[in-house]
PDB file with one MODEL, atoms N, CA, C and O in Angstrom:
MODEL        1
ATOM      1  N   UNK A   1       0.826  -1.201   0.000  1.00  0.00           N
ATOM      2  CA  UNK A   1       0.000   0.000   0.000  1.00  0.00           C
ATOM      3  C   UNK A   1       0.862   1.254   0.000  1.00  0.00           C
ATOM      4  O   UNK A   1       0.611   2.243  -0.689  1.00  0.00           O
ATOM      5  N   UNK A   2       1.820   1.147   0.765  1.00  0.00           N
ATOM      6  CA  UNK A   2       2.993   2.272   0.597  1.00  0.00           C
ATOM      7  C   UNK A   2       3.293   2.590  -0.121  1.00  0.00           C
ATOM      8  O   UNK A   2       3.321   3.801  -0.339  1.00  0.00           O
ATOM      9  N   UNK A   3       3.763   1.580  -1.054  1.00  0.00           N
ATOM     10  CA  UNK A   3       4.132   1.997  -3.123  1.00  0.00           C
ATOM     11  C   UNK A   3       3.480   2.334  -3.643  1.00  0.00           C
ATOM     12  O   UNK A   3       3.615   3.323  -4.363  1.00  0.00           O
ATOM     13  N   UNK A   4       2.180   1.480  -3.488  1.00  0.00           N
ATOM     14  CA  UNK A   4       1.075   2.674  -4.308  1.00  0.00           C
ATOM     15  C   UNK A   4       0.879   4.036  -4.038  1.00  0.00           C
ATOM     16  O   UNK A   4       0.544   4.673  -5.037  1.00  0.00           O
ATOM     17  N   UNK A   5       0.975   4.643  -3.062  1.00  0.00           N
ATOM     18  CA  UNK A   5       1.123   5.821  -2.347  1.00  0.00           C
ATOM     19  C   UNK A   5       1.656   6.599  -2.828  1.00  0.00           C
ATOM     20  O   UNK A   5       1.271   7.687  -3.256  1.00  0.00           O
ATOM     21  N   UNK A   6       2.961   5.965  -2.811  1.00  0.00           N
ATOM     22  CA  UNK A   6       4.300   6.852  -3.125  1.00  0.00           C
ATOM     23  C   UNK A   6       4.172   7.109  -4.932  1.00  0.00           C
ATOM     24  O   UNK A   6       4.742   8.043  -5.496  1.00  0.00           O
ATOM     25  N   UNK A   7       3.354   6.126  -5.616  1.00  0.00           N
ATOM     26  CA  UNK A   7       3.375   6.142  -6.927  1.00  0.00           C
ATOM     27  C   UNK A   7       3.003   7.121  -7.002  1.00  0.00           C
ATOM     28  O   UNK A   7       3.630   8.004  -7.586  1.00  0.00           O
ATOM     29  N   UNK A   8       1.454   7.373  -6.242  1.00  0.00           N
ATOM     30  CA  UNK A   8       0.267   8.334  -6.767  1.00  0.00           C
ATOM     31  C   UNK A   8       0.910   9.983  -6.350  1.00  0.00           C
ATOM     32  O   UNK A   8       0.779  11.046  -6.958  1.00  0.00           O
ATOM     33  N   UNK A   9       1.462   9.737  -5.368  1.00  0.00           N
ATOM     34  CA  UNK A   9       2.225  10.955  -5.112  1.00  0.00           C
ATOM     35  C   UNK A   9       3.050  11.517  -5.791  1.00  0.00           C
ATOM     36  O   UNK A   9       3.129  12.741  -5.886  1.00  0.00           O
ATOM     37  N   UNK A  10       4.084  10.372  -6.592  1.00  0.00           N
ATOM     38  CA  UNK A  10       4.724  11.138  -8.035  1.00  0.00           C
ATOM     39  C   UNK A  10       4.416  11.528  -9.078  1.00  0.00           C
ATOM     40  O   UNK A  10       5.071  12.248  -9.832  1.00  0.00           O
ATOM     41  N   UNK A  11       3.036  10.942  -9.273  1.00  0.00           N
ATOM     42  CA  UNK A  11       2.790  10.878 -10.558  1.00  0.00           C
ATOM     43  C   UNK A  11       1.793  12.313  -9.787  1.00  0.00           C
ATOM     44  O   UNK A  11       2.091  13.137 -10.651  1.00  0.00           O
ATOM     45  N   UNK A  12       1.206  12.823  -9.163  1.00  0.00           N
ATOM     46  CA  UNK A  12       0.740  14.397  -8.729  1.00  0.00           C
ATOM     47  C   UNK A  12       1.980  15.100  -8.883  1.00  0.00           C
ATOM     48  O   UNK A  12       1.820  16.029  -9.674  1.00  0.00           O
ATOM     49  N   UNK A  13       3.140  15.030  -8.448  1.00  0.00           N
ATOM     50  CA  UNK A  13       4.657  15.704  -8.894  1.00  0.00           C
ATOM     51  C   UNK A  13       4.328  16.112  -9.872  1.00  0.00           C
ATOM     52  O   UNK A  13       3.807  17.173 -10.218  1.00  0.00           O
ATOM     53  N   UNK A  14       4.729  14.980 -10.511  1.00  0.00           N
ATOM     54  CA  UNK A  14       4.923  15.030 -11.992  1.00  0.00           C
ATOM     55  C   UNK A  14       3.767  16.078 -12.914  1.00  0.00           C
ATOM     56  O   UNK A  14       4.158  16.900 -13.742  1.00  0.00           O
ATOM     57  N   UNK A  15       2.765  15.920 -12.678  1.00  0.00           N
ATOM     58  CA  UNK A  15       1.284  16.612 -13.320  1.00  0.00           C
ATOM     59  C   UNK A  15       1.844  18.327 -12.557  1.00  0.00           C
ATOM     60  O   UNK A  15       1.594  19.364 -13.171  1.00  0.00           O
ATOM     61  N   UNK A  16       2.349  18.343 -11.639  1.00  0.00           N
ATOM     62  CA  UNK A  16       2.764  19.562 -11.147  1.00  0.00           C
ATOM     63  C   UNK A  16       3.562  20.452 -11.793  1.00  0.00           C
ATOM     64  O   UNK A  16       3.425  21.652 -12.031  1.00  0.00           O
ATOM     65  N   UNK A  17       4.691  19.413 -12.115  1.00  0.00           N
ATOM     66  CA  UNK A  17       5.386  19.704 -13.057  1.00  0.00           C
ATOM     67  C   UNK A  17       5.652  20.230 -13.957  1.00  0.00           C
ATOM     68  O   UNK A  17       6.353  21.234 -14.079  1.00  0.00           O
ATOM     69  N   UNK A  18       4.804  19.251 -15.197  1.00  0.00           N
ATOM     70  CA  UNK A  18       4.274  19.710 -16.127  1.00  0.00           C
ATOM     71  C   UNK A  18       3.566  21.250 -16.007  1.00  0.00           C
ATOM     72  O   UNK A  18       4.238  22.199 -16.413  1.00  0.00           O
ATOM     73  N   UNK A  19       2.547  21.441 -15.591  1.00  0.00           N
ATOM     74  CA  UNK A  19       1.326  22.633 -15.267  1.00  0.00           C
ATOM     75  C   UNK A  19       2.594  23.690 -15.074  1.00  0.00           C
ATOM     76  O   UNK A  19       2.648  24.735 -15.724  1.00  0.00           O
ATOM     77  N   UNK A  20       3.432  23.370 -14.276  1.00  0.00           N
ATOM     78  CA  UNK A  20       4.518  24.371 -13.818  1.00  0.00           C
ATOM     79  C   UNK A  20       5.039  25.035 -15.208  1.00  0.00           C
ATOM     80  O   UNK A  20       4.608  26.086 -15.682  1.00  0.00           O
ATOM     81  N   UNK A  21       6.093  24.179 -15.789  1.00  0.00           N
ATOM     82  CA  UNK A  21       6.318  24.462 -17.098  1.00  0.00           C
ATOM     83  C   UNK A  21       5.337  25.612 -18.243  1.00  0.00           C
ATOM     84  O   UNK A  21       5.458  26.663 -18.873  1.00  0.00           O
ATOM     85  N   UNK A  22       4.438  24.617 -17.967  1.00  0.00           N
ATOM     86  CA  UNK A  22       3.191  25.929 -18.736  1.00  0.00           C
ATOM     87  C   UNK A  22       2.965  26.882 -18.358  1.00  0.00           C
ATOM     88  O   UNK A  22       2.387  27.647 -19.131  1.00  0.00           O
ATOM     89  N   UNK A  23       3.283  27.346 -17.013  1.00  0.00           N
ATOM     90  CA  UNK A  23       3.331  28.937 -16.353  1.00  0.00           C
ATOM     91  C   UNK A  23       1.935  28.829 -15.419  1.00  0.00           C
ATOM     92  O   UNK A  23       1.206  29.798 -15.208  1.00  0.00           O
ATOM     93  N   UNK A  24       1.755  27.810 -15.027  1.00  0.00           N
ATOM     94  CA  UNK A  24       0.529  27.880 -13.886  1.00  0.00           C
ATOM     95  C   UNK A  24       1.292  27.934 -12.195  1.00  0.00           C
ATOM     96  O   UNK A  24       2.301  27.242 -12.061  1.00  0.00           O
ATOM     97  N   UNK A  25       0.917  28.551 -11.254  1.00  0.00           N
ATOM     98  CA  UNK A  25       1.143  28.641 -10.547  1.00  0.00           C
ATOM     99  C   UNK A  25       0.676  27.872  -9.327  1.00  0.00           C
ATOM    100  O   UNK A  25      -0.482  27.461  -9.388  1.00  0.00           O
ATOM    101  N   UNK A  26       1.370  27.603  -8.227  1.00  0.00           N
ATOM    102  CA  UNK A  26       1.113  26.738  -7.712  1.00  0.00           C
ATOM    103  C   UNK A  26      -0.091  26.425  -6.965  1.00  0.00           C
ATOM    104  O   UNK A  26      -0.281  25.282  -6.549  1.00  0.00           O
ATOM    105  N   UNK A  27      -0.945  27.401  -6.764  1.00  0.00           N
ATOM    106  CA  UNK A  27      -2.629  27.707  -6.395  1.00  0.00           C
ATOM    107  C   UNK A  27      -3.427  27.322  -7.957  1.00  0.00           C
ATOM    108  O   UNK A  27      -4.521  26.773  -7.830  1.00  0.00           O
ATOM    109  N   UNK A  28      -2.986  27.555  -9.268  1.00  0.00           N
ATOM    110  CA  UNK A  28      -3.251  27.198 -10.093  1.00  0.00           C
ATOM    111  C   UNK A  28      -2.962  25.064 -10.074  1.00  0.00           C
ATOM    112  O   UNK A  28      -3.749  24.237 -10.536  1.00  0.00           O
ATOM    113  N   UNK A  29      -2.472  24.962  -9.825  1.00  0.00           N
ATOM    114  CA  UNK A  29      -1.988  23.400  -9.751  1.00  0.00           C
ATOM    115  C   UNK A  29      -2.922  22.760  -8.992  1.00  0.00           C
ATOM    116  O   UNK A  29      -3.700  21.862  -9.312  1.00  0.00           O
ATOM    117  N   UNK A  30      -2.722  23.462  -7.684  1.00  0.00           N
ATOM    118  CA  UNK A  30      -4.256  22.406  -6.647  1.00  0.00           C
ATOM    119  C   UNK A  30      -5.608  22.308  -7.659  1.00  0.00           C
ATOM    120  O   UNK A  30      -6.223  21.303  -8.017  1.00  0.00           O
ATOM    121  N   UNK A  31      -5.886  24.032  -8.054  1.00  0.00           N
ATOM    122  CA  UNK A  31      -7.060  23.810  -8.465  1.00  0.00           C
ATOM    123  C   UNK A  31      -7.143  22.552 -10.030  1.00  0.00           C
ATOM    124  O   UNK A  31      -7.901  21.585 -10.094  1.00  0.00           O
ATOM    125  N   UNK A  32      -6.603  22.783 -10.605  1.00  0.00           N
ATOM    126  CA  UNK A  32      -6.819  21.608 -11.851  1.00  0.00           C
ATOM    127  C   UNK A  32      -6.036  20.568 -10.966  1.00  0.00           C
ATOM    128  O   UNK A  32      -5.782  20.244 -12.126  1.00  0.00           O
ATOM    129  N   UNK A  33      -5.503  19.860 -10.250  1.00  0.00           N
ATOM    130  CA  UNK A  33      -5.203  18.660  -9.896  1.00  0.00           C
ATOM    131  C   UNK A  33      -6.256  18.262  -8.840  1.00  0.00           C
ATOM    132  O   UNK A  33      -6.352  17.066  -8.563  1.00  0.00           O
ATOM    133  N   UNK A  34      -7.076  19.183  -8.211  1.00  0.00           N
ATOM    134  CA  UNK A  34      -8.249  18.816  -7.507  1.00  0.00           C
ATOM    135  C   UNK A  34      -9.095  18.377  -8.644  1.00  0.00           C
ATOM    136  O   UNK A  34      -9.195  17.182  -8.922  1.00  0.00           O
ATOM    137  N   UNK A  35      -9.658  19.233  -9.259  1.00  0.00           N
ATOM    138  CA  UNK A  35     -10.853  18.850 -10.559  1.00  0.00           C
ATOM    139  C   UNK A  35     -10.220  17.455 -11.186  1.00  0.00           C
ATOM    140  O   UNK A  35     -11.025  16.649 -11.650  1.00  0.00           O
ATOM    141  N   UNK A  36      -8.780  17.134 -11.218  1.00  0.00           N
ATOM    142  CA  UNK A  36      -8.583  16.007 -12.107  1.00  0.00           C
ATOM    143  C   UNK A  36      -9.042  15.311 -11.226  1.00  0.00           C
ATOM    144  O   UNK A  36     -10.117  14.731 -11.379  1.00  0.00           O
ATOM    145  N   UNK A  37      -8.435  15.235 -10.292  1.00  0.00           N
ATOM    146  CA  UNK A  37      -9.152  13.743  -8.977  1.00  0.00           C
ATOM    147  C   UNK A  37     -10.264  13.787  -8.852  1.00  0.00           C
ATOM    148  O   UNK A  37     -10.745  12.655  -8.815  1.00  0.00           O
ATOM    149  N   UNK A  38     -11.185  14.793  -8.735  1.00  0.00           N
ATOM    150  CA  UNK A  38     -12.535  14.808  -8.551  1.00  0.00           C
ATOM    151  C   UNK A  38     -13.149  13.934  -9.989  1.00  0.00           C
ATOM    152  O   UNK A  38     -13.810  12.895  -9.997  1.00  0.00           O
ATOM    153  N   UNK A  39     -12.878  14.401 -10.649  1.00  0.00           N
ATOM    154  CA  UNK A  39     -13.727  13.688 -12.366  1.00  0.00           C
ATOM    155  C   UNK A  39     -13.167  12.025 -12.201  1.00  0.00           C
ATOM    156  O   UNK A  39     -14.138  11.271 -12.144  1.00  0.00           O
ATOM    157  N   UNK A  40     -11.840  11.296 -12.113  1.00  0.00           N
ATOM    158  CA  UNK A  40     -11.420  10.520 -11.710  1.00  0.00           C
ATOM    159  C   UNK A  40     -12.342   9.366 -10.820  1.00  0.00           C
ATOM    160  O   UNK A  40     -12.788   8.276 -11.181  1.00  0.00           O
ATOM    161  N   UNK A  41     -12.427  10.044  -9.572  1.00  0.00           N
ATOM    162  CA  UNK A  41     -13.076   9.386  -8.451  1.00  0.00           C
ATOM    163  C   UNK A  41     -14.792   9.535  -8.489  1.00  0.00           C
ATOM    164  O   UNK A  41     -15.598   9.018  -7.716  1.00  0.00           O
ATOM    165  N   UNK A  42     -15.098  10.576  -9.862  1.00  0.00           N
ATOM    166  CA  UNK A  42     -16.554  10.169 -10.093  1.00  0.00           C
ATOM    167  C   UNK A  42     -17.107   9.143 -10.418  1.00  0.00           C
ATOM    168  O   UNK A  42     -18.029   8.448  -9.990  1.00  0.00           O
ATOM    169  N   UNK A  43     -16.126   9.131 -11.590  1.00  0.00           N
ATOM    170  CA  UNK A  43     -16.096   7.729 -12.717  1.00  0.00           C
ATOM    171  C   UNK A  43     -15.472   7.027 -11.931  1.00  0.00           C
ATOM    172  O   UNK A  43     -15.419   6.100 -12.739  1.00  0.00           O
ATOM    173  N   UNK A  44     -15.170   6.800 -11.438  1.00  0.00           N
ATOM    174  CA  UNK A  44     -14.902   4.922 -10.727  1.00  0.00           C
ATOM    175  C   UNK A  44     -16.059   4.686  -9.417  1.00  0.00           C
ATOM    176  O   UNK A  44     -16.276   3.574  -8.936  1.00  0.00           O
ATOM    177  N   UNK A  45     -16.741   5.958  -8.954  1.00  0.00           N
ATOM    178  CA  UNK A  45     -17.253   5.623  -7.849  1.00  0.00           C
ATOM    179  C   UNK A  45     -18.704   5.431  -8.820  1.00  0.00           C
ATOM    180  O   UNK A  45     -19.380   4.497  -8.390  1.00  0.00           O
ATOM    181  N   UNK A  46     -19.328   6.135 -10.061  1.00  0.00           N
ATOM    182  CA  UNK A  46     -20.380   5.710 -10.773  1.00  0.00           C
ATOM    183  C   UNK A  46     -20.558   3.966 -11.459  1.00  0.00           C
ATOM    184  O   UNK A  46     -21.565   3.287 -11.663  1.00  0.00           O
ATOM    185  N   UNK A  47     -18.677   3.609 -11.730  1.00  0.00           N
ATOM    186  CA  UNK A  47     -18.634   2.526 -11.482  1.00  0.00           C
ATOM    187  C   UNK A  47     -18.800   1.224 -11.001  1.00  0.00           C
ATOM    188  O   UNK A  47     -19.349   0.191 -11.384  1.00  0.00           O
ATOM    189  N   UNK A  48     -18.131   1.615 -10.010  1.00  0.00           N
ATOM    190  CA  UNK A  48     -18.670   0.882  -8.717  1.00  0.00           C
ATOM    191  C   UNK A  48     -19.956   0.818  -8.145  1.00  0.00           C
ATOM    192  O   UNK A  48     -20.066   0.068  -7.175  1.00  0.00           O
ATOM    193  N   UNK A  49     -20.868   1.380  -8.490  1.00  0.00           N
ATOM    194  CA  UNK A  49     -22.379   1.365  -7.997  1.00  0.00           C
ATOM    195  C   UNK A  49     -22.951   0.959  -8.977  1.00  0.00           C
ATOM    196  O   UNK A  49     -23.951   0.270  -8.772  1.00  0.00           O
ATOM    197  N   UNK A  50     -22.513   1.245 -10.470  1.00  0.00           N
ATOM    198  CA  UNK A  50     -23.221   0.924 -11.561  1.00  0.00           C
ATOM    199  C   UNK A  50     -24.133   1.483 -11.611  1.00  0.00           C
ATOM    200  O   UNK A  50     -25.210   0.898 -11.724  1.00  0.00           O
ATOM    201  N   UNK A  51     -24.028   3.060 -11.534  1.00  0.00           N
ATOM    202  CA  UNK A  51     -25.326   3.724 -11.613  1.00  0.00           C
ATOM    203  C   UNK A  51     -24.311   5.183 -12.185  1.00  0.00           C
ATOM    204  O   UNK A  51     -23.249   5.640 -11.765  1.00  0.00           O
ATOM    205  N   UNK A  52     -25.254   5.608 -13.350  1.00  0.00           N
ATOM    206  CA  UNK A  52     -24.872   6.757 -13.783  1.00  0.00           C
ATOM    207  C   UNK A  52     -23.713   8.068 -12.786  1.00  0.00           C
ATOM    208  O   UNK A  52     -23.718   8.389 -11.598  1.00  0.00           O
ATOM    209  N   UNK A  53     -23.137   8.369 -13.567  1.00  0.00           N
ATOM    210  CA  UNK A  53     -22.156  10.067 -12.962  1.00  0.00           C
ATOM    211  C   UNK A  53     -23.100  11.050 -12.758  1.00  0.00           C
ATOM    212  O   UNK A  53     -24.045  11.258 -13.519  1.00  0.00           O
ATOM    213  N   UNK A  54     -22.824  11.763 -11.573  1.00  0.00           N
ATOM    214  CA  UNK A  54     -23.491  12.657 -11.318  1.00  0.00           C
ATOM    215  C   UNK A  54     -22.636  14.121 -12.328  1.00  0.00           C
ATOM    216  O   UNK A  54     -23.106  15.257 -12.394  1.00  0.00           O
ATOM    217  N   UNK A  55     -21.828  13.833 -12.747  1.00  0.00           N
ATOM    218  CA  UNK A  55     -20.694  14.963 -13.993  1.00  0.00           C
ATOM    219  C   UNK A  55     -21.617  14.985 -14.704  1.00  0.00           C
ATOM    220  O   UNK A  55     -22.358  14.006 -14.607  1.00  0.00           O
ATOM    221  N   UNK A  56     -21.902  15.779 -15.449  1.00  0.00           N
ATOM    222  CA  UNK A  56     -22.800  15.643 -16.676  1.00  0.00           C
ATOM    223  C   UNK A  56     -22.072  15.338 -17.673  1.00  0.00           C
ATOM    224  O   UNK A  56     -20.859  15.441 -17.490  1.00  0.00           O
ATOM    225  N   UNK A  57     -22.541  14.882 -18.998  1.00  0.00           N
ATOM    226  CA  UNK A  57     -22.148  14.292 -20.495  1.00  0.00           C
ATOM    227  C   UNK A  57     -21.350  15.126 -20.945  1.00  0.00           C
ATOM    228  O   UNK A  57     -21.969  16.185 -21.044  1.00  0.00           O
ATOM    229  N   UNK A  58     -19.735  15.314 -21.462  1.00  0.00           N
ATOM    230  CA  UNK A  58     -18.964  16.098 -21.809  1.00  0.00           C
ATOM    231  C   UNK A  58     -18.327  16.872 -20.864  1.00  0.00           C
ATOM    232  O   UNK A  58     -17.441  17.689 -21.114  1.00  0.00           O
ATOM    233  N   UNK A  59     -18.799  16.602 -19.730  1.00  0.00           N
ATOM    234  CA  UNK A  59     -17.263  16.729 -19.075  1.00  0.00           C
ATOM    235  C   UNK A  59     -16.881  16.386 -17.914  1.00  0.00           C
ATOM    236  O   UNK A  59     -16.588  17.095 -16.952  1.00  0.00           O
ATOM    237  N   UNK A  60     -16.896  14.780 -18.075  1.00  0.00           N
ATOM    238  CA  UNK A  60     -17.152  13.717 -17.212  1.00  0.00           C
ATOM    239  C   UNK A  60     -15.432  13.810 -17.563  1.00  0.00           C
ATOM    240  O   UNK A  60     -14.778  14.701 -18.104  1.00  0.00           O
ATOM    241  N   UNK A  61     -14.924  12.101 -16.841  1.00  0.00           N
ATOM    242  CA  UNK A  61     -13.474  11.746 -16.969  1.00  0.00           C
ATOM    243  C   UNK A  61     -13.220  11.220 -18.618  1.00  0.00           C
ATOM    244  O   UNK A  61     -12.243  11.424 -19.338  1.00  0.00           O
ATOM    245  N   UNK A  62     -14.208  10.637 -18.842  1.00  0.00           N
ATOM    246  CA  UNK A  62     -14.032   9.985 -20.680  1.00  0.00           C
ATOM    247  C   UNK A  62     -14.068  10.919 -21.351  1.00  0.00           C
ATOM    248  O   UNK A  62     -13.094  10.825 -22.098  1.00  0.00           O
ATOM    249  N   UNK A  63     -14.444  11.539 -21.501  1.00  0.00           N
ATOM    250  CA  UNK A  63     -14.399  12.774 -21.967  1.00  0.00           C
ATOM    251  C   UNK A  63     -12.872  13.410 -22.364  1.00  0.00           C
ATOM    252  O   UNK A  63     -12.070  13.422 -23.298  1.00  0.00           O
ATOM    253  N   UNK A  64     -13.054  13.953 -20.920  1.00  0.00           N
ATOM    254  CA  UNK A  64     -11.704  14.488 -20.938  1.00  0.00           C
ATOM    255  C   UNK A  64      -9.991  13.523 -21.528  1.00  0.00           C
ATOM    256  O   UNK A  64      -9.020  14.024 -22.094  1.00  0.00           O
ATOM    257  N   UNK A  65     -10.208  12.059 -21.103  1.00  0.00           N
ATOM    258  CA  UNK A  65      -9.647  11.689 -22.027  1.00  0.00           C
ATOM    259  C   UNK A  65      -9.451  11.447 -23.326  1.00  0.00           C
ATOM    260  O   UNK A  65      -8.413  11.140 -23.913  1.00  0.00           O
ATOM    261  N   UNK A  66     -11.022  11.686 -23.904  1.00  0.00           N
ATOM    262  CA  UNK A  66     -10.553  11.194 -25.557  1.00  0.00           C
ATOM    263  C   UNK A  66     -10.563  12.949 -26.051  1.00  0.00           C
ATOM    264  O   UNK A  66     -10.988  13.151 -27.188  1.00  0.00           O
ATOM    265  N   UNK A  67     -10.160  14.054 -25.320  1.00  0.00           N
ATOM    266  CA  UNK A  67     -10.024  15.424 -25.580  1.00  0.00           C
ATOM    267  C   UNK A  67      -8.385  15.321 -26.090  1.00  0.00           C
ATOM    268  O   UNK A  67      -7.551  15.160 -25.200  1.00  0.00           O
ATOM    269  N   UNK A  68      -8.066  15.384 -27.060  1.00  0.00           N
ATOM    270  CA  UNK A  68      -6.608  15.629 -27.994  1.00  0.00           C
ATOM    271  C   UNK A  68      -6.308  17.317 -27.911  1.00  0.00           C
ATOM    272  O   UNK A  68      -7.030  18.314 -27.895  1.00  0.00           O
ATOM    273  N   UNK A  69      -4.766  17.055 -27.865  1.00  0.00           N
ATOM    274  CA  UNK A  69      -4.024  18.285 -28.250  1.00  0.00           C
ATOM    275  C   UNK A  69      -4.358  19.267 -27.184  1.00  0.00           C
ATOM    276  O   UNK A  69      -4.470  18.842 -26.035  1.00  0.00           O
ATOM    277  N   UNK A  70      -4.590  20.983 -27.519  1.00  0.00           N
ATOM    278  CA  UNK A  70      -5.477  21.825 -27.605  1.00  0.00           C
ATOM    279  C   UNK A  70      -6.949  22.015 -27.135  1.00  0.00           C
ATOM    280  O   UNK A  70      -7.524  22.913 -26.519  1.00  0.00           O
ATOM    281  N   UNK A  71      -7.276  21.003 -27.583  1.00  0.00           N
ATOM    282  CA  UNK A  71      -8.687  21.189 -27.806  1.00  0.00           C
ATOM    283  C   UNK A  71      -9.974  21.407 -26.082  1.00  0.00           C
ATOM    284  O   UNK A  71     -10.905  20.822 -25.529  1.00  0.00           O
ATOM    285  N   UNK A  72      -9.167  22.574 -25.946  1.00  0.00           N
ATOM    286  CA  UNK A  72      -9.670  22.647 -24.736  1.00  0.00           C
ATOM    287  C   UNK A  72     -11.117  23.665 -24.311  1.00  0.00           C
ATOM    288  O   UNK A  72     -11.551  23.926 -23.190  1.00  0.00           O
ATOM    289  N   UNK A  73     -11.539  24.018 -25.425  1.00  0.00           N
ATOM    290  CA  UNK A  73     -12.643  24.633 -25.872  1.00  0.00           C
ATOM    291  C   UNK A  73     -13.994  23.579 -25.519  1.00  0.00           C
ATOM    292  O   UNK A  73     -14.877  24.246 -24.980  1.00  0.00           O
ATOM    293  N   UNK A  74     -14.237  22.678 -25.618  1.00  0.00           N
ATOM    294  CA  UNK A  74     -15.022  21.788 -25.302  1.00  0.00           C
ATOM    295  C   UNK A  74     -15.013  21.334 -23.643  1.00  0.00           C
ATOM    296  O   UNK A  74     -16.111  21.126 -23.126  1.00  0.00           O
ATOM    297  N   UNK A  75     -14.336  21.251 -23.190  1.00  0.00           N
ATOM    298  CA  UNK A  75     -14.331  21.587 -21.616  1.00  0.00           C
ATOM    299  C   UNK A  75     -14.285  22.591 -20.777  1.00  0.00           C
ATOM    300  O   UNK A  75     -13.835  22.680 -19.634  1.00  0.00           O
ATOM    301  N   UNK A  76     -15.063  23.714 -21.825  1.00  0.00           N
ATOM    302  CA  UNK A  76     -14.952  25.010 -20.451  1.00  0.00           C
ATOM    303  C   UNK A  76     -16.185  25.359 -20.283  1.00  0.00           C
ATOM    304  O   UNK A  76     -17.041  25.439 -21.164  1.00  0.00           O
ATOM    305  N   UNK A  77     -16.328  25.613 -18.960  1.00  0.00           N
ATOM    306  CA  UNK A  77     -17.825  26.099 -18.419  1.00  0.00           C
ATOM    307  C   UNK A  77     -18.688  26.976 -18.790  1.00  0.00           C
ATOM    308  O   UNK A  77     -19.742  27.106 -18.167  1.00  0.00           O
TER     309      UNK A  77
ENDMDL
END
């Protein structure tokens, strides 16, 4: 359970990282690394019940993964 831990914790580094590079700041980082975990833990917890996301259609976690490049126009509020 420790390794997994320590994984999930690098791999948040890492996403930090990145965001960093792009010129987001580090109050900028919580907030999109909160929303990523949140969409994440929707979809597996809608999963797990087998009952629909409370996210609405398009900008749930599938979503956001089959979103390429740029194309970040389709995920804004």
């Amino acid at each position: 359970m420790a390794d997994h831990s320590q994984q999930l914790v690098s791999k948040l580094w890492n996403y930090c990282s990145i965001l960093r590079d792009d010129g987001l700041s580090y109050g900028d980082n919580v907030e999109q690394l909160t929303y990523l975990l949140f969409l994440k833990m929707a979809q597996e917890q809608s999963e797990l019940r087998g009952k629909p996301s409370q996210v609405p259609k398009g900008f749930d976690w599938p979503d956001l993964l089959a979103t390429e490049g740029d194309d970040k126009s389709r995920l804004t509020l």
